[in-house]
LOMI-428757 format. One record per residue: x, y, z of N, C-alpha, C, O in turn. Coordinates in pm, whole numbers, plus 50000, padded with zeros to 5 digits. Example, Ala and Ser with C-alpha at 12.3 -4.5 7.8 and 13.67 -1.06 7.14 Angstrom:
BEGIN
513194943150780512304955050780513204967050780514244966850846512854977550708513674989450714512905000350787513415011450804
// end
This chain:
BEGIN
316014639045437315054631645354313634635645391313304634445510312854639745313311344637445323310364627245382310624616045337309204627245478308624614545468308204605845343307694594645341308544613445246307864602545151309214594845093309084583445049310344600445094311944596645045311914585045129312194574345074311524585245304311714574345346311274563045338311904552545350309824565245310308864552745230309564546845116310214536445127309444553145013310094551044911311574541344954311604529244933312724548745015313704539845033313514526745126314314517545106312304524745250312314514145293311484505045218311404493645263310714508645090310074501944996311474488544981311584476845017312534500644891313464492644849314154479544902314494468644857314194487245037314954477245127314164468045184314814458745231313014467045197312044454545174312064448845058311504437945053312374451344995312364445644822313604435344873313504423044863314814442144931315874430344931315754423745050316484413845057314984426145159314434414045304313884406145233314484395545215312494408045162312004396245092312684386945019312524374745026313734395044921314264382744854315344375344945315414363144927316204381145042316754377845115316384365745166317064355545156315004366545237314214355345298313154342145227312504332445267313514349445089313224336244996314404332744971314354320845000315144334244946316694326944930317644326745038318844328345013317174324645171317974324845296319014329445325319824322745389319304343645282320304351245236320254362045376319654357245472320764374345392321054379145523319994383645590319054386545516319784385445725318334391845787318664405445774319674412045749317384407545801316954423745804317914430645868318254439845794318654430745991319334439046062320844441945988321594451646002321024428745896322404433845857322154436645721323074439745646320774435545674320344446045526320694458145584321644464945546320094460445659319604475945680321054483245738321174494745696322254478145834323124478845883324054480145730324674490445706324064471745660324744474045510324234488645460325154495945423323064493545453322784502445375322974514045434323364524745387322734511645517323404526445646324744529445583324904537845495325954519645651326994522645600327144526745455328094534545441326494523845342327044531145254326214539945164326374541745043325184545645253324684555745250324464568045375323574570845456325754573045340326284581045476325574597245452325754605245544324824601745335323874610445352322154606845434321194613945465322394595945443320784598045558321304600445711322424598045757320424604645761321184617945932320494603645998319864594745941320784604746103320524600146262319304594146221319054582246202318524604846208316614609646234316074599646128315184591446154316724601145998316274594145862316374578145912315384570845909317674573445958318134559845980317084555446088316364546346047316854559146201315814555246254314474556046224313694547246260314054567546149312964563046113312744556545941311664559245889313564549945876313484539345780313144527745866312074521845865314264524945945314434509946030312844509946113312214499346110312254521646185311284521046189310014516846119309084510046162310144520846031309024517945878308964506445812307954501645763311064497645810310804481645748310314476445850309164472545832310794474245974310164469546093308534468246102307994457546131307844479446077306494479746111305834475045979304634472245974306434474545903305904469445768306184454545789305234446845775307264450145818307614436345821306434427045925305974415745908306224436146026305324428546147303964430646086303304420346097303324440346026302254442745978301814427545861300674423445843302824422745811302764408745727302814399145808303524397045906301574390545737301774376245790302184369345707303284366145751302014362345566302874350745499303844364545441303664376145478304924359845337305944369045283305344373145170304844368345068305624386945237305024396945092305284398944952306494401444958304954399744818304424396644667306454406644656307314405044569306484415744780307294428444697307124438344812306094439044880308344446944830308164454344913307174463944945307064468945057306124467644803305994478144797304674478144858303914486044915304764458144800303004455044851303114453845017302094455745084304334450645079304544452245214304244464545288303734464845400304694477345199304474491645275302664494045298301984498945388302364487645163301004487945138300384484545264299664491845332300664475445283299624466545415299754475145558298944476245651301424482445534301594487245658300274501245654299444502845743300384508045554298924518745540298024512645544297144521045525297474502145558296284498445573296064502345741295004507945770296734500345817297234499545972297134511446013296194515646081298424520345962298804531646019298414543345921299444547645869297474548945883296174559345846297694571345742297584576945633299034571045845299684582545815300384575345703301034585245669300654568845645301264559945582301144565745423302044570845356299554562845382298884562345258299134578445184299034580645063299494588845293299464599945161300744601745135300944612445079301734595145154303124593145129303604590545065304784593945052302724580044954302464576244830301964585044732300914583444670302964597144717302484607144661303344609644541303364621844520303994603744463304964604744334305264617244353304754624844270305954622544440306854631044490308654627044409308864615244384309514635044383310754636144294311224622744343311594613544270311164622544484311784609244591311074604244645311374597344743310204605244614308904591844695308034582544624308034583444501307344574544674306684561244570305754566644493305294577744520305404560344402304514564644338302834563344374302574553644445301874570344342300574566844371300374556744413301154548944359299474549744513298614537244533297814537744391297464548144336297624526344349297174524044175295834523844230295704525944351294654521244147293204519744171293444503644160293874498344058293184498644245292654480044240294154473044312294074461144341295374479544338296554481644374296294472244542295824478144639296694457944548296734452644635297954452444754299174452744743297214451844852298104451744995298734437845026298234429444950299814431245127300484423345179299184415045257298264420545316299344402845244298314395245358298604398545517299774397245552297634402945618298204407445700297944392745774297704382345712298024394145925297974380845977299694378446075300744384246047299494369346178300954368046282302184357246194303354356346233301744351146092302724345045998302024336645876300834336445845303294328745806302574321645720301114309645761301184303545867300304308045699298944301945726299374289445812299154287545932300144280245708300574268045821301104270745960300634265346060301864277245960302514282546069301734285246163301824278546265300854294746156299414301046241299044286346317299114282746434298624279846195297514268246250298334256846352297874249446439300214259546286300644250846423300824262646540300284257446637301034268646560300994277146674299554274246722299764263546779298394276246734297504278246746296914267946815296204269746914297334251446740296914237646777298024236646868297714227146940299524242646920299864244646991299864256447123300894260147180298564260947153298204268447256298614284047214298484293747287299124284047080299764301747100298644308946961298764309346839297584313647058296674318046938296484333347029297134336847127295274341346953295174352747003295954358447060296994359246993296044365047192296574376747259298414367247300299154373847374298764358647269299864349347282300484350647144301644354247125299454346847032300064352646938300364364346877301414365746814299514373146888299734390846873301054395546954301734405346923301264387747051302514393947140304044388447080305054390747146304114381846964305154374646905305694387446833306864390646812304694392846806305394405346675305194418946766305354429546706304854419246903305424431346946307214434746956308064425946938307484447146984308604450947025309304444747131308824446447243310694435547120311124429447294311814442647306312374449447220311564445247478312664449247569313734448047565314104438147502314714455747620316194456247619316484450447776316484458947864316714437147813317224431547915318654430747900319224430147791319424430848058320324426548011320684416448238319954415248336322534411648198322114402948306324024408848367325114407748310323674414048487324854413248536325684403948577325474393448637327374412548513327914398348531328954395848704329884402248753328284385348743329104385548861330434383748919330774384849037331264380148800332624380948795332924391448797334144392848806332054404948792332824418848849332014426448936332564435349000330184423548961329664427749020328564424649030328194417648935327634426949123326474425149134325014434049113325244445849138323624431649076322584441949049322354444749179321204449149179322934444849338322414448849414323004464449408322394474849434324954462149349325624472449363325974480349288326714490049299325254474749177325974481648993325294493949003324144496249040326344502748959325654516648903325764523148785326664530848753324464518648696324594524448610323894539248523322934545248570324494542948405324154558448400322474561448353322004572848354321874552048323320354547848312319694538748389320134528948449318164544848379317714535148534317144523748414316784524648296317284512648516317064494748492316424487548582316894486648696315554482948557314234474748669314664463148695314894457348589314914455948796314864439048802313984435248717313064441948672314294422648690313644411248634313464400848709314204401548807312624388748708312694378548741314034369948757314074361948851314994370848683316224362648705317154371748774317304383948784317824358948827318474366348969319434383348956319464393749022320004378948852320754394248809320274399148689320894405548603319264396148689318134405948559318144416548564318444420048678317844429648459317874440748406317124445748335317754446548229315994450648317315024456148219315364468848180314924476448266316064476248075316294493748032315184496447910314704487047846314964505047895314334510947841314644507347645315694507647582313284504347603314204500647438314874511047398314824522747434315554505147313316634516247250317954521847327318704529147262318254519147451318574523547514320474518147450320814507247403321324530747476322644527347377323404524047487323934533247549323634506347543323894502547617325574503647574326484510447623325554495747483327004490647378327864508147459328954508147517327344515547446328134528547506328094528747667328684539347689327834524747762328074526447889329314519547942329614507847917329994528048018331184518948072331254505748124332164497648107329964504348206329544492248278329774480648147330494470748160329114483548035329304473947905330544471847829330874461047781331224482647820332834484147815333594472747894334274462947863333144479048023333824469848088333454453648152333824447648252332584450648046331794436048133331314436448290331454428348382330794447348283329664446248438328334438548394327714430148459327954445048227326774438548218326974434848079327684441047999325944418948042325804420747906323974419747880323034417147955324094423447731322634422447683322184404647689322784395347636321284404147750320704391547771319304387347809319074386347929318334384747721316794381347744317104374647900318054368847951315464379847954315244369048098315144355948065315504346148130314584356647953313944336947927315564333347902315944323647969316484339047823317734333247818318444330447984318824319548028318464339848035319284339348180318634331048256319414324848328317124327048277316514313848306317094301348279317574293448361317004300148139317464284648094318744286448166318634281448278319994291848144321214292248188320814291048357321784285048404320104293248437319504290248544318814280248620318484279648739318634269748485317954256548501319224248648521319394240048607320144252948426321184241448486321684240348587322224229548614321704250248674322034255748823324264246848842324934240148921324364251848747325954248148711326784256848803326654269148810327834247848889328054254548965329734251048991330204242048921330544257249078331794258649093332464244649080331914235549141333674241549003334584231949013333594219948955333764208148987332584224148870332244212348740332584215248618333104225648578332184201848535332404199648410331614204648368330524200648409331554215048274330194216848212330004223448026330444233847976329104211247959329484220747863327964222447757326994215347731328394234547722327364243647639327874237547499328984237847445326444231047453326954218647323326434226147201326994221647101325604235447172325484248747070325354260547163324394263847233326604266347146326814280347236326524291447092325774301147107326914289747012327024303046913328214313246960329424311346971327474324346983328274335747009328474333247127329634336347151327844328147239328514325347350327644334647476327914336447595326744338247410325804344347529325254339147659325124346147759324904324147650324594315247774325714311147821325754307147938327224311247715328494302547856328954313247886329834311147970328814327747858329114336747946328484333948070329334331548156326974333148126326444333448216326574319148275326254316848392326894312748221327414297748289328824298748362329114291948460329754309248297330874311248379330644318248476331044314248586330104328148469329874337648613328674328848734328714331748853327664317848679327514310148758328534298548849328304293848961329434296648781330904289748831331674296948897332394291748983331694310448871332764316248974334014313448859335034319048900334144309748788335364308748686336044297648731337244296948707335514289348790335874278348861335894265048749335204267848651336484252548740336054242148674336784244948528337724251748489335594233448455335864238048311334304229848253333564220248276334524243448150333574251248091333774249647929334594256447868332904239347862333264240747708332504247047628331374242147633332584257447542331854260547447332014255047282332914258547205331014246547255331224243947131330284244047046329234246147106330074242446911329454251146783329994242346666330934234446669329324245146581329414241146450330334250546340331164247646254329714264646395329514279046316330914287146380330984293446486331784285046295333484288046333333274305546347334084311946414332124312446278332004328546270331384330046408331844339046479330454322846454329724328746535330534325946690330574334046783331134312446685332084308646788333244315846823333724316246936333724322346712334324329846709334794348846761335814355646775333564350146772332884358146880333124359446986333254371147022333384345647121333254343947225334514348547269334384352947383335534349247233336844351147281336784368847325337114370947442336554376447274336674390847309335594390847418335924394547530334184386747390333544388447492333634381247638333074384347743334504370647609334594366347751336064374947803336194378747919337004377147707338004389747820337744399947849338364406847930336524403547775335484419347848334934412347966335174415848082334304403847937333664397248117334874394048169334644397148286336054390048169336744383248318336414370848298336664364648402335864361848196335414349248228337024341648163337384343348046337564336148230338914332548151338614315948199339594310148244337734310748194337734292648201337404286948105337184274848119337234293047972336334291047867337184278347761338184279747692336764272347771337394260447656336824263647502335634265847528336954265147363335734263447290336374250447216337504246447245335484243847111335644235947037334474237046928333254236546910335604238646876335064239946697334234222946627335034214746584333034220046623332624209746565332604208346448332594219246391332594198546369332294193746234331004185446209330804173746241330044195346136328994189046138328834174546098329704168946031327634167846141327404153246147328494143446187328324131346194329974151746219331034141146292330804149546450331774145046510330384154946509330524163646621331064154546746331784158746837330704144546736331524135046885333174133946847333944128146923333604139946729334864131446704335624142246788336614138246850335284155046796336054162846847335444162547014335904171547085334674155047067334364152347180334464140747247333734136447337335134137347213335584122747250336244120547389336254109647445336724130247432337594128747514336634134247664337004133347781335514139147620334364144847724333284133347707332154136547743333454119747656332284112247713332284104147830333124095647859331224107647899330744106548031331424113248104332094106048179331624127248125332544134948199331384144648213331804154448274330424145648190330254163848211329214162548351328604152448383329214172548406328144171148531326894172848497325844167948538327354185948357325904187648320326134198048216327104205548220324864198348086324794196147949323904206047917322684205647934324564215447867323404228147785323134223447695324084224647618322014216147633321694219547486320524228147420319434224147380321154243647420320064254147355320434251147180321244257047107319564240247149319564234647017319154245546868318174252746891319534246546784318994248746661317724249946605317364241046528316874260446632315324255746631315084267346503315994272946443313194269646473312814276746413312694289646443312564297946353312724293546597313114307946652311614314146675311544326246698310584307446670309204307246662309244321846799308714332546772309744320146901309554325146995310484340147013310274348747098311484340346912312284354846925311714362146773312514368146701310644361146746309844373646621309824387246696309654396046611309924392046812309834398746842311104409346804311034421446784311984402946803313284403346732314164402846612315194408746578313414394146563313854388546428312514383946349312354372546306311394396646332310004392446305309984387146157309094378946139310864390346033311294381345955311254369345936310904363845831311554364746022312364350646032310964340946005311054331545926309814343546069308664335246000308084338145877306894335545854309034344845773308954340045678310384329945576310334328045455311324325945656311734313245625311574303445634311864294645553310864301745780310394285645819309684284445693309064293445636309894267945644308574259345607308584249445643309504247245722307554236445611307744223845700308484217145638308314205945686309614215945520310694209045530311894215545616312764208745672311844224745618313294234245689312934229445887313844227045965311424229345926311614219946019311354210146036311054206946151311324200845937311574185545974313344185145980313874176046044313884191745935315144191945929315744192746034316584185346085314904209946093315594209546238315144204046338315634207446446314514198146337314084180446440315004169346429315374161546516315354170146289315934154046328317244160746398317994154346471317414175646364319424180746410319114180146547319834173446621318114186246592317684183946751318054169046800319074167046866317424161546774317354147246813318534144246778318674133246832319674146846716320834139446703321894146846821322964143946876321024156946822322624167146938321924162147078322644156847162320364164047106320294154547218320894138247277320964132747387321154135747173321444119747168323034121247178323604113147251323654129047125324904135047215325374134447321326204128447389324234146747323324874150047487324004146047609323774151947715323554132447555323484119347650324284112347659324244104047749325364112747567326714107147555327274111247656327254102547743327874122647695328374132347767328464132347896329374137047964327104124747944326694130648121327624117348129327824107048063328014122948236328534111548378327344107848459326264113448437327454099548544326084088348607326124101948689327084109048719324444103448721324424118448809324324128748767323754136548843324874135748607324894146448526323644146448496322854137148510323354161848434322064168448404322154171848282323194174348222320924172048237320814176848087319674182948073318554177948077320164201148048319004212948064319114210747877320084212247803317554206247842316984210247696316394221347680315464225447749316984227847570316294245947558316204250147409317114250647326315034252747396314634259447195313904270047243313244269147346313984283347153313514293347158312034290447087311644299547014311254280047099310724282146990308974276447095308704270347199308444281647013306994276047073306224266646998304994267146996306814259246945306484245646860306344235246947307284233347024305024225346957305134214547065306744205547002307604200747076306764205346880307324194246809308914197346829309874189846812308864212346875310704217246922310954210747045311884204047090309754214847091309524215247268309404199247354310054189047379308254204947375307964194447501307704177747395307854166747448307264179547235307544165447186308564157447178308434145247183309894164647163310964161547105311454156647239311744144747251311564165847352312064160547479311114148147552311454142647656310314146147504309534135047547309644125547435308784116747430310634125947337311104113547235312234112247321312334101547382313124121147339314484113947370314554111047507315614106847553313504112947583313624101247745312864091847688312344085947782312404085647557311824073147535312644067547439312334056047410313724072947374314884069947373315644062547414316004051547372316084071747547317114068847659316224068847813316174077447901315594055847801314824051047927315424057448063314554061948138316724058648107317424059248206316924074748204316334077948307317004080548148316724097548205315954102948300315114109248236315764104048397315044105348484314824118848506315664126948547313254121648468312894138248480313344146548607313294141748720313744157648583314044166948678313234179448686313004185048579312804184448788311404194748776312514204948790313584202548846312154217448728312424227648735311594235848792310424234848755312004248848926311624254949018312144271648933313074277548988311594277448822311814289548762310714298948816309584294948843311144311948831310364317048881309204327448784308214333348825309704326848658308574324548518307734313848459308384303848489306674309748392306724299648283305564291248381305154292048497305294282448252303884274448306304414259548254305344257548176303754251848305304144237248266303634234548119302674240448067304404225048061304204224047888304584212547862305714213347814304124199047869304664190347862305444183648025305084182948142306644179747946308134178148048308564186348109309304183348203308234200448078308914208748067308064222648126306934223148174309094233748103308244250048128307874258648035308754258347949306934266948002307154276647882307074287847914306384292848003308144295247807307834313147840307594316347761308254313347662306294326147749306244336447628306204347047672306304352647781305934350747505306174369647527304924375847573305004387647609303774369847578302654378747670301974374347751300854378947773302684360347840302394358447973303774365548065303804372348167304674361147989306374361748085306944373948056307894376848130306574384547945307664390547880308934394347862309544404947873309334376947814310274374647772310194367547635309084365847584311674362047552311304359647432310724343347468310934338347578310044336847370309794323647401310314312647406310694307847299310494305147530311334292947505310444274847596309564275047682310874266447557310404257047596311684251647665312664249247593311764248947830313114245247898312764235447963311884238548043313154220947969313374208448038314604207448134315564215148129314494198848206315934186848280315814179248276314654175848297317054165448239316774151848294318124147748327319184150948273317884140148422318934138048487319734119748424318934113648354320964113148445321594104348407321544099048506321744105748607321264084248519321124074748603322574071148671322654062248755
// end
């Protein structure tokens, strides 16, 4: 393909992110992952540098763009090499028109900005939301340790105890070590929170939105495979997941349970007041993983999170159900919203009077409330807001 074929085709495929993300339809990675597969004439070189081009076009926008084309637009405003590409070439876009407007640039939609902003994440805090994250990942200690792992690319510690920093891009999914569950891909700010609960051998413990199962992996190898360990979810696809990846790790203590939304205690019934202690990495706006999924602030609006506030506040109020007298309850949102964060966890200990704060000793993050925060350009890691409170 030509540079201008590639413009041209990631035009397109912004054409279907946008609508995608006005109709909450698939993200970018599995647009672009769809179109790969069934366009098996673009080489290696082409596929990376399209995914390159929606990417930098996508971050180059702040509210959601008119149309893809006005998205590429904005990205030439930026990047100088962009604009003669637009050369009505057999396979490439057509001219920039005379009066032919660009994408609003800016770190997201306007409201959005102004709550970030009245929540401490403005300038050089916010510019770092739409950089590139790192490829971390977290060894697993059910087969080994980062003092002894050897793997075929070099990897930096991190702040968390079996942290991993490789190089982006780096084709982990292919190393034996990943084959064989030595390591998985895992943010530091993730292996933190899973670190706050400090969950440990021969407890109850359960992860009350696991998803795919990325934090009760690291909750089992904090156990030693010891105890029991529940993973449960709403989302039967994504839960669904966890089973292969925990017999690649060795983690064989894994309980899951499938929930039914707004009945979720019925299938937990038999775990109230039993657990020692209570993951809830809740359902948020994701404010803090753009780095990743830089899209995604253009779905939020402020009904979609008033929504996910009240789902917050009802799964907290849960898994206060849950603790046994003495149990812990680590609160965790990826998100840098006071109203995810440190508000919400300071509703539900006024709530549930008995909760008694628990300080967390992380070796990232600044105080935020109740709680700690990480971002991506104090901590570089993705962003999260992490509490404890303990059951009387």
């Amino acid at each position: 393909m030509t540079p201008a074929a590639r413009v041209a085709t990631s035009i397109e495929l912004l054409d279907t992110i946008v609508a995608a993300a006005r109709g909450q339809g698939a993200p970018a990675d599995r647009i672009l992952a769809e179109w790969f597969r069934g366009n098996r004439f673009a080489g290696s070189k082409d596929r990376r540098a399209i995914r390159e081009l929606v990417y930098a076009a996508i971050r180059a926008c702040g509210p959601i763009p008119e149309s893809g084309r006005a998205a590429m637009l904005r990205l030439a405003e930026v990047d100088p090499a962009i604009a003669p590409l637009f050369d009505g070439s057999r396979y490439g876009p057509a001219p920039i028109g005379e009066g032919e407007t660009a994408a609003q640039g800016g770190i997201a939609p306007d409201w959005l900005t102004q709550r970030l902003a009245a929540d401490g994440i403005a300038d050089n805090e916010a510019v770092a939301l739409l950089d590139r994250a790192p490829l971390d990942l977290r060894v697993n200690t059910l087969k080994s340790d980062r003092a002894g792992i050897d793997l075929p690319e070099e990897a930096e510690p991190t702040a968390a105890p079996q942290g991993l920093r490789a190089a982006a891009g780096t084709k982990v999914e292919q190393w034996p070590a990943y084959r064989e569950g030595l390591v998985e891909i895992q943010d530091t700010g993730s292996q933190l929170a899973c670190l706050a609960l400090n969950a440990q051998p021969g407890e109850t413990v359960i992860d009350l939105c696991a998803g795919g199962g990325g934090k009760t992996l690291a909750l089992a190898a904090a156990m030693d495979n010891l105890g029991r360990l529940f993973a449960c979810d709403t989302d039967r696809g994504r839960l669904s997941k966890l089973a292969p990846r925990a017999e690649r790790a060795g983690a064989t203590m894994i309980e899951t349970r499938l929930l039914d939304p707004g009945r979720e205690m019925e299938a937990l019934q038999d775990l109230v007041g039993q657990a020692d202690a209570v993951l809830v990495d809740a359902p948020c706006s994701g404010t803090g993983t753009w780095r990743r999924n830089p899209e995604a602030r253009w779905r939020l609006t402020p009904q979609s999170l008033d929504r996910l506030l009240a789902m917050q506040a009802q799964i907290l109020d849960n898994a206060v159900r849950l603790l046994r007298p003495g149990g812990r309850l680590v609160y965790v949102v990826c998100s840098l919203l006071d109203a995810e964060g440190p508000d919400q966890f300071a509703a539900l200990r006024e709530r549930h009077s008995a909760l008694a704060l628990r300080q967390l000793a992380l070796p990232l993050g600044r105080e935020r409330g109740q709680g700690i925060r990480l971002t991506p350009h104090q901590d570089g890691t993705d962003g999260f807001f992490i509490a404890c409170a303990g059951a009387a």
